[in-house]
C-alpha positions in Angstrom: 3.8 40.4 -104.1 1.8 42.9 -101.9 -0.6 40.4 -101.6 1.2 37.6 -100.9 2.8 39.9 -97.8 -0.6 40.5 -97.1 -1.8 36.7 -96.9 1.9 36.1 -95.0 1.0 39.0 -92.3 -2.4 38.0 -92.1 -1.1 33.9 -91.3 1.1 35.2 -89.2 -1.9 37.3 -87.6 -3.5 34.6 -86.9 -0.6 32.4 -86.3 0.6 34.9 -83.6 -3.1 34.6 -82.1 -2.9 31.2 -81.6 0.2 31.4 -80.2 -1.0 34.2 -77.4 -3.8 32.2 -76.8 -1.9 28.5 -76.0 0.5 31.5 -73.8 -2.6 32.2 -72.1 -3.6 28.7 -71.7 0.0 27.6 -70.4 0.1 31.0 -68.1 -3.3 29.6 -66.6 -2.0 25.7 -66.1 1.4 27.2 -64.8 -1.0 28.8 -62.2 -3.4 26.0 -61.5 0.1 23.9 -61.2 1.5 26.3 -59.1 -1.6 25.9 -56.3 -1.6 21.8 -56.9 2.2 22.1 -55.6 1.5 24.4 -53.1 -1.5 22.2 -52.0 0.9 19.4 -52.4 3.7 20.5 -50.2 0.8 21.6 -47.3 0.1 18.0 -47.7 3.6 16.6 -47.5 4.7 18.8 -44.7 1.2 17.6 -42.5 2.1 13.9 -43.3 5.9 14.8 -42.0 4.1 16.5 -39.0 2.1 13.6 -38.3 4.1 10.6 -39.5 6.6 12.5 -36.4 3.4 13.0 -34.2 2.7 9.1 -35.1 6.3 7.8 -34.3 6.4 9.9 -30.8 3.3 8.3 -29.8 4.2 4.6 -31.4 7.7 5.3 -29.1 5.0 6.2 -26.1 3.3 3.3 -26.8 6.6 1.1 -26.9 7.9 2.6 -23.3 4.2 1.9 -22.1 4.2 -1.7 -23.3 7.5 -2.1 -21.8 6.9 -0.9 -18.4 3.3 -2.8 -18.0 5.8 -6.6 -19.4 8.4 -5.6 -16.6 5.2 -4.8 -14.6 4.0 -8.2 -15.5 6.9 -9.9 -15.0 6.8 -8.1 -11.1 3.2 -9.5 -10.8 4.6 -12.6 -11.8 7.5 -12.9 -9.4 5.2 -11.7 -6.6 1.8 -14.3 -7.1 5.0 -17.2 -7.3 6.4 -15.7 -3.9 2.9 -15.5 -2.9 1.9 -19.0 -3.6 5.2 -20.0 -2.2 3.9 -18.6 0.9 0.8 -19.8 0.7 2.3 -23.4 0.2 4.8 -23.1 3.4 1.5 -21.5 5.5 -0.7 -24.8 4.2 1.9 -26.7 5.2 2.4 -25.4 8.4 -1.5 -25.4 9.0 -1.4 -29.3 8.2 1.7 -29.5 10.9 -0.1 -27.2 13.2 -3.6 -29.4 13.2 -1.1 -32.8 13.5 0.4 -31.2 16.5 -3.1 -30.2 18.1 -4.7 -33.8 17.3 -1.6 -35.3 19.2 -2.5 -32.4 22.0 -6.2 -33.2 21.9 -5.1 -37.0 22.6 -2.8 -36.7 25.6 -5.3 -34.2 26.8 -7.7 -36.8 26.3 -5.2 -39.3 28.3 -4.4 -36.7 31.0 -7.6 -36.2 31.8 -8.7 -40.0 31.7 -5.5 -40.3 33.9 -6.9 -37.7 36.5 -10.6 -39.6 36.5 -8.9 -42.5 37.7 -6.3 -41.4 40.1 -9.1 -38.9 41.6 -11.1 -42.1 41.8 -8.6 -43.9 43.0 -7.2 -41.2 45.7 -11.5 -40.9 46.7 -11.4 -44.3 47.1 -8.6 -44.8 49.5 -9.8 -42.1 51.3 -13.3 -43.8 51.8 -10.8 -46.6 52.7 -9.1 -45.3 55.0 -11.8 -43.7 56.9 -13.6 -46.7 56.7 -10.4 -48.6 58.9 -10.4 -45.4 60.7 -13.6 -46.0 61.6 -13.8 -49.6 62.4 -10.6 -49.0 64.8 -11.8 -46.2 66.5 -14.9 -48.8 67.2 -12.8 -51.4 68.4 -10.7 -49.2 70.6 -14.1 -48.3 72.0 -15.3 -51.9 72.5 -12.0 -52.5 73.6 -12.2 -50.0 76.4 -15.5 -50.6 77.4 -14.4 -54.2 77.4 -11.9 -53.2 80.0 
C-alpha cells in the first residue's frame, strides 16, 4: 500500500512538474501576448492618428480642388469676356479701316478737286491778265491814234 502511495506521490511528482512547467510556458506566452497587444494598440492608435492626419489633408485637398474649379470657372468667364472684347475691338478695327478707306477716297477727290480748280482759277487769271493786257494795248494805240 505504501508503495503504491509512493508510485501515486511520485506520478503526481511528476504530474505536478509538468503542470508548473506548461504554467511557465503559458506565464511566458501571456507575456509575449501581452507585448503583441501592446505593439498592436501602438499600431492601431498610429493608423487612427494618421487615417485623421490623412482625412484632414484629403479635406485640404478637397477645399484646394474646389477653389482652383471656381478659379477655373473665373478664368473661364474672363478669356469669354475677353474674346468678347476682342471680337467687338476686330470689329471695330474692320469699321475703323472702312471709314478711313472712304476718307482716303474723298481725300483723294478733294484734292483732285483742288488740282483742277487751282488750275482752273491760274488759268483765268493768265486770262484775264492776258485781256488785261491786250486792252491796256489798245487803249494805248487808241490814244496814240488820237
Amino acid at each position: 500500500n505504501v508503495t503504491e502511495l509512493k508510485k501515486e506521490a511520485d506520478s503526481d511528482k511528476k504530474h505536478i512538474a509538468r503542470l508548473e512547467k506548461d504554467q511557465t510556458k503559458l506565464k511566458e506566452e501571456a507575456e509575449s501576448n501581452k507585448k503583441i497587444r501592446s505593439t498592436l494598440e501602438t499600431d492601431v492608435t498610429e493608423l487612427k492618428e494618421k487615417g485623421d492626419s490623412d482625412k484632414k489633408y484629403i479635406a485640404r485637398v478637397e477645399k484646394d480642388q474646389t477653389k482652383l474649379k471656381e478659379e477655373a470657372e473665373s478664368n473661364k468667364k474672363i478669356i469669354s469676356t475677353r474674346d468678347t472684347d476682342i471680337g467687338k475691338l476686330e470689329r471695330q478695327m474692320s469699321s475703323d479701316r472702312n471709314r478711313i478707306a472712304e476718307l482716303d477716297t474723298k481725300y483723294d477727290v478733294l484734292c483732285k478737286n483742288y488740282t483742277e480748280c487751282t488750275c482752273r482759277t491760274w488759268n483765268q487769271e493768265h486770262i484775264m491778265q492776258s485781256i488785261s493786257e491786250v486792252l491796256d494795248s489798245a487803249i494805248l494805240t487808241a490814244l496814240f491814234l488820237v
